[in-house]
C-alpha positions as CSV (number, residue, x, y, z in Angstrom):
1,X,-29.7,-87.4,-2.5
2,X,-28.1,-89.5,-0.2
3,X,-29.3,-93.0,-0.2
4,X,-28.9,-95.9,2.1
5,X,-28.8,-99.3,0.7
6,X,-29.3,-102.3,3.2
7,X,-28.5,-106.0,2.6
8,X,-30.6,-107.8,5.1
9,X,-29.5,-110.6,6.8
10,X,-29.6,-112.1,10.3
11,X,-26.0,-113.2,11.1
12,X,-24.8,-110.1,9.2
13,X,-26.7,-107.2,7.6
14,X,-25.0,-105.3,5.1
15,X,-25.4,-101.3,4.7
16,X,-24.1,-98.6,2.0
17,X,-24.3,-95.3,1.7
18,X,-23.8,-93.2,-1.5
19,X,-24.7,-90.1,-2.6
20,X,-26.2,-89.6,-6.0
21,X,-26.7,-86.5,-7.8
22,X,-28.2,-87.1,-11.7
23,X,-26.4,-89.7,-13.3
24,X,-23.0,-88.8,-10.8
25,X,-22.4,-91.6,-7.9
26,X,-20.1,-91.0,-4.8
27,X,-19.2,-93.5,-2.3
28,X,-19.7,-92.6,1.1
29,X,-19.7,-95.1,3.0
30,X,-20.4,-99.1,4.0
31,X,-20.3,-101.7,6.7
32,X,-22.2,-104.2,8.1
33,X,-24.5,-105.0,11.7
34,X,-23.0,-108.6,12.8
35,X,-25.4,-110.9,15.1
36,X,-24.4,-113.3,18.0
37,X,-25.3,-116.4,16.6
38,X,-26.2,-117.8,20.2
39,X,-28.1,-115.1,21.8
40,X,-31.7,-115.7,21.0
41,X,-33.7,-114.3,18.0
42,X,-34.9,-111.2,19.8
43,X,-32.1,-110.2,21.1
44,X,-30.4,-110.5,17.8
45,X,-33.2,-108.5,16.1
46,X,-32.2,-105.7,19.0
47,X,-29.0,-105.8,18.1
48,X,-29.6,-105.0,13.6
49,X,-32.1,-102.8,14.6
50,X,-29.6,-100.7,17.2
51,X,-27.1,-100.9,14.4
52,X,-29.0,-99.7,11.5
53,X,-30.3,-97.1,13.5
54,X,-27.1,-95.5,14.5
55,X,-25.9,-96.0,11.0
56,X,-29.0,-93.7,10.2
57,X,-28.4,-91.2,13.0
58,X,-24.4,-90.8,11.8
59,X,-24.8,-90.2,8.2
60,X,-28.5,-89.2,8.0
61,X,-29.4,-90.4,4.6
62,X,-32.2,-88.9,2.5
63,X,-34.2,-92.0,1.6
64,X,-33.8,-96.0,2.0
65,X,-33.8,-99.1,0.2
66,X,-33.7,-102.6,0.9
67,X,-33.6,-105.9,-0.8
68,X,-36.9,-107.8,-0.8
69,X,-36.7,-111.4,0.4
70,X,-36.3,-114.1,-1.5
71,X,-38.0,-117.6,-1.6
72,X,-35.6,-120.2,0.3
73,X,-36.0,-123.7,0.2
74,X,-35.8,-124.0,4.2
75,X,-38.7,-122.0,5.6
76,X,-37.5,-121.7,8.8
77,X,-34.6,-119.7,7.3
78,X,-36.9,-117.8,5.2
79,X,-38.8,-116.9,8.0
80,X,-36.0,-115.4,10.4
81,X,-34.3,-113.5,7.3
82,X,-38.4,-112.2,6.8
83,X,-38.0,-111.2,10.5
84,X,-34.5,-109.6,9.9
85,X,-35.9,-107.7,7.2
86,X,-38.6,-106.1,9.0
87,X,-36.1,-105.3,11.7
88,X,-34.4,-103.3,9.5
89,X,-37.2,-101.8,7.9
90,X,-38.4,-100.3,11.5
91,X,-35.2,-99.4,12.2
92,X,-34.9,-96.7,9.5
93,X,-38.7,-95.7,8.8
94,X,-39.1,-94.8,12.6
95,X,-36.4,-91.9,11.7
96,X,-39.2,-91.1,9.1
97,X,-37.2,-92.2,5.8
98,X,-38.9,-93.5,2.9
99,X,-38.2,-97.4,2.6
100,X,-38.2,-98.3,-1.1
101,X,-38.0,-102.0,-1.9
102,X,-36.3,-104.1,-4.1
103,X,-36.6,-107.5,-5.9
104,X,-32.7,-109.2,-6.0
105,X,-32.5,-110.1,-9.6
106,X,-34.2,-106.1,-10.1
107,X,-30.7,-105.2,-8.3
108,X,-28.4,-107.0,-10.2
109,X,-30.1,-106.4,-13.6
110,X,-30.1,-102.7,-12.6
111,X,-26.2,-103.1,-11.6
112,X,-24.8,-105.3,-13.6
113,X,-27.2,-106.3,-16.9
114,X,-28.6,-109.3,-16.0
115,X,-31.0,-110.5,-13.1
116,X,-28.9,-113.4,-13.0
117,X,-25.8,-111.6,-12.1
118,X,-23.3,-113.7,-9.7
119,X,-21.9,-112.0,-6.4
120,X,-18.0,-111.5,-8.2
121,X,-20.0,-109.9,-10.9
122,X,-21.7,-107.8,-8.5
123,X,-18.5,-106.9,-6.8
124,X,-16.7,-105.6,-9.7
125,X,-19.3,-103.5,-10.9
126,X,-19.2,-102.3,-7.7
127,X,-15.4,-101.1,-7.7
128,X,-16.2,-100.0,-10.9
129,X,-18.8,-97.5,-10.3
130,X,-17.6,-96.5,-6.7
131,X,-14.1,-97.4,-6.4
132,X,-13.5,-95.1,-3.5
133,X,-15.1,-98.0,-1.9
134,X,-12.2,-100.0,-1.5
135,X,-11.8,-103.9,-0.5
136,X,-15.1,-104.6,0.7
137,X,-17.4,-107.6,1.8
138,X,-20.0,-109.2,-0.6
139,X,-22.7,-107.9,2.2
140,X,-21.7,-104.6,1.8
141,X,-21.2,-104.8,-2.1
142,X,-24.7,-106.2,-2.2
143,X,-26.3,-103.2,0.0
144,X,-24.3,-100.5,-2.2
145,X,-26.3,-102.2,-5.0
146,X,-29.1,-101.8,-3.6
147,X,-28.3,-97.9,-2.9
148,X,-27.2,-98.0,-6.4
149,X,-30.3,-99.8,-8.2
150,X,-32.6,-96.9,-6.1
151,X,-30.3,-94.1,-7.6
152,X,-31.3,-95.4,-10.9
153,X,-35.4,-95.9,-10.2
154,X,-35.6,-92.6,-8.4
155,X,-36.0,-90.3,-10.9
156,X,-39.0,-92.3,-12.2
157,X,-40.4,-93.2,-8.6
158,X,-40.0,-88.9,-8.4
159,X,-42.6,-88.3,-11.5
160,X,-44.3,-91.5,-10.6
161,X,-45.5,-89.3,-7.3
162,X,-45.9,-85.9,-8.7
């Protein structure tokens, strides 16, 4: 199955595809969809969902996931990362992919242990568990855990449906 993982985010939203196949990972591939901070919000939202959807249409993954927001202290940021987010979300499930969502500290308990994990923690288990994955930004580490976390709940999400 190959999964997209997607780290939303306004300025930049971070993607990562991997392939899974039982308990066997491979890297594919990762990058992010970077925003003009001075064009105006809808242009920007445009711009992540043009992005994500050629990321889509070049390695045709099998399934989504995404991280679910978290609660910021400044709603105004909360509000444009919420907007982000559904960007994204469009973006893939008009190709007609499933978009499975989860809860940050779900990905880094899944990843690393503990829902508490921090981003260097993140990013070694990471280049641990895909290390064909090479230098890479804490936006794309955090999609791949994202891909990763839904290659671990997919088998139950699977029996869960039949």
């Amino acid at each position: 199955m190959r999964i997209l993982g997607i780290d939303p985010g306004l300025q930049k939203m971070g993607w990562g595809i991997i392939e899974s196949e039982g308990s066997s990972l491979r890297f594919l591939a990762c990058g992010f969809v970077k925003t003009q901070t001075g064009l105006p919000l809808y242009a920007r939202l445009a711009a992540l969902d043009a992005g994500l959807s050629k990321v889509v249409q070049d390695w045709t993954p099998d399934i989504a996931a995404i991280e679910e927001t978290f609660v910021n202290r400044n709603p105004a940021s909360a509000l444009k990362l919420g907007q982000a987010r559904g960007a994204a979300i469009v973006a893939v499930a008009r190709t007609g992919l499933e978009v499975h969502e989860y809860a940050a500290n779900l990905v880094k308990k899944s990843l690393v242990g503990t829902g508490h994990a921090t981003k260097d923690q993140v990013g070694m288990m990471i280049r641990t568990l895909l290390p064909a994955s090479g230098k890479i930004t804490e936006d794309e580490a955090d999609a791949l855990a994202v891909a990763i976390c839904h290659a671990h709940h997919a088998q139950s999400y699977a029996r869960v449906k039949a």
